[in-house]
C-alpha positions in Angstrom: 23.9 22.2 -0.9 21.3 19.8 1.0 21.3 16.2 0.9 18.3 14.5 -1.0 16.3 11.5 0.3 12.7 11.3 -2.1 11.7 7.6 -3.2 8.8 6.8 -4.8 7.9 3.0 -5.7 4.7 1.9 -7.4 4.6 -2.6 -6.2 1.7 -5.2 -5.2 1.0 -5.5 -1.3 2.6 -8.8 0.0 0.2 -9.2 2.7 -2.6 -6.8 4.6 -0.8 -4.1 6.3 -0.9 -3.8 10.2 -2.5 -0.4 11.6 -0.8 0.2 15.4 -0.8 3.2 17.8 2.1 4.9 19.0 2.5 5.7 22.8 1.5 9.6 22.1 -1.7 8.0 20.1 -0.1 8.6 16.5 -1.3 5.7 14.0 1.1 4.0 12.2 0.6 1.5 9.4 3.6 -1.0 8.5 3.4 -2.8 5.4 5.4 -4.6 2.3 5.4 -4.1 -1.1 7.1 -6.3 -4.0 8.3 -4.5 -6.7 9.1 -6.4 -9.9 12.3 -5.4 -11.7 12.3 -6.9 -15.7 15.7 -7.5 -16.8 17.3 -9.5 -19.4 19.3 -13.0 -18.2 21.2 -14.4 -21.2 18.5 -14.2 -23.9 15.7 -14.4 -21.8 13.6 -11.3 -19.7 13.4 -12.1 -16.4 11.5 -10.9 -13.2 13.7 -10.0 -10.4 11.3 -9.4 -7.0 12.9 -6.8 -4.4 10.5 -6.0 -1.5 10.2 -3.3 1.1 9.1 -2.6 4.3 7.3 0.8 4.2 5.5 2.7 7.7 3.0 5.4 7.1 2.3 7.7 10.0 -0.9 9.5 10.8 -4.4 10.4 10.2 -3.7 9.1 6.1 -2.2 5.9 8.0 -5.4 5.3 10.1 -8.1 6.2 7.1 -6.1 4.2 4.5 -5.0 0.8 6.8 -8.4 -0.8 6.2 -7.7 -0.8 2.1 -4.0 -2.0 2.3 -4.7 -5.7 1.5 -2.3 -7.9 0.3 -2.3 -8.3 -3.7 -3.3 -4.7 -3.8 -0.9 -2.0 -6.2 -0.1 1.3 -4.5 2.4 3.9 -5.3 4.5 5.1 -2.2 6.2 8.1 -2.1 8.6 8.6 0.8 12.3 8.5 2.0 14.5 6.1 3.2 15.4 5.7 6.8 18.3 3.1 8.0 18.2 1.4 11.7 20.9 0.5 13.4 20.7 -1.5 16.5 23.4 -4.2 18.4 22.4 -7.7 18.5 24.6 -10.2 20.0 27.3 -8.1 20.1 27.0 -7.7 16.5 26.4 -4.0 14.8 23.2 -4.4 12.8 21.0 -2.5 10.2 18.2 -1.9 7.9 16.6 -0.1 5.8 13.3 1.0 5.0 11.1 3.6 4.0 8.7 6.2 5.6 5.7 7.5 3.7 5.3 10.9 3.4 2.2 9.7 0.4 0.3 6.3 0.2 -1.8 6.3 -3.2 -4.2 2.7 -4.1 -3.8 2.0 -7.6 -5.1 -0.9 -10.1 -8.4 -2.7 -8.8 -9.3 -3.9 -5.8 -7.4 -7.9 -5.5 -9.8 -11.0 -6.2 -12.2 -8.3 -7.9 -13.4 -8.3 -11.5 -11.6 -5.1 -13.0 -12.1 -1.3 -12.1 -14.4 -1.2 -9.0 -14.0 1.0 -5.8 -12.2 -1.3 -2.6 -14.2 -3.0 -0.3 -12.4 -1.9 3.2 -11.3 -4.7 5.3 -13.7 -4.5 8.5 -13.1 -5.6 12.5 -15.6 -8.3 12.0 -15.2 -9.6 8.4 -16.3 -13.4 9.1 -19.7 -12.3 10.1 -22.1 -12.2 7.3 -23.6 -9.2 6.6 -27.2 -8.9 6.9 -27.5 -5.8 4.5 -28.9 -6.5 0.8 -25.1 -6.3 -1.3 -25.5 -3.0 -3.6 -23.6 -2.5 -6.8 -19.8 -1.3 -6.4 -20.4 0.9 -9.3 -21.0 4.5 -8.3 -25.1 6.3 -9.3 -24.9 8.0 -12.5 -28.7 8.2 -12.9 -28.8 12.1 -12.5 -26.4 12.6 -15.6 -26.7 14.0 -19.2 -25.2 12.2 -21.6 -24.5 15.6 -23.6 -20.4 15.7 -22.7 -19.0 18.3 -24.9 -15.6 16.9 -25.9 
């Protein structure tokens, strides 16, 4: 029988996720997630934060970096992996997981509801000299006439 290692975590980005390269050129994206656990204290429900650091390796690592900004909700499927290092003579550890899937869920942070992302760009301070269009998507060239 074979050992199984499969996660899979739906949490809110705790801050914008950092897109690095690899010595061989392989992107890798590292990022955290907070997911909230609801429990009940006494007679009160409480919320019980647990965060985790999570890298994503590859071409779905390089396209997807740009939309990982904090506040957003993904789902993150994966497995764990544990380091173990030495540090100060002292055996150390920790684990984390490595994506095998990186889905954006929920609406983009800071928006109104339901849009598409806005990717974070290399020069976001600079004001954009292109007239803003709508976020919604061009549904002018559709019938109405939807049979169910």
């Amino acid at each position: 029988m074979r050992d199984i290692n499969v996660v899979v975590l739906i949490g809110n980005l705790t801050r914008d996720a950092e897109l690095k390269y690899v010595k061989n050129g392989t992107a890798i994206v590292h990022f955290s997630i907070a997911v909230t656990r609801t429990r009940k204290q006494n007679d009160e429900w409480v919320d019980e934060p647990n965060f985790f650091d999570i890298d994503y390796f590859g071409k779905g690592a390089e396209s997807i970096s740009k939309y990982l900004l904090k506040g957003r909700m993904v789902g993150v499927e994966g497995e764990l992996r544990q380091d173990r290092w030495e540090q100060d003579g002292q055996a150390r550890s920790k684990v984390s997981i490595v994506a095998s899937n990186v889905k954006l869920l929920g609406s983009n942070p800071g928006s109104a509801g339901g849009g598409y992302a806005k990717p974070r760009t290399e020069n976001s301070s600079s004001p954009s000299k292109a007239p803003a269009q709508s976020e919604q998507p061009d549904t002018a060239g559709f019938d109405d006439d939807i049979p169910f």
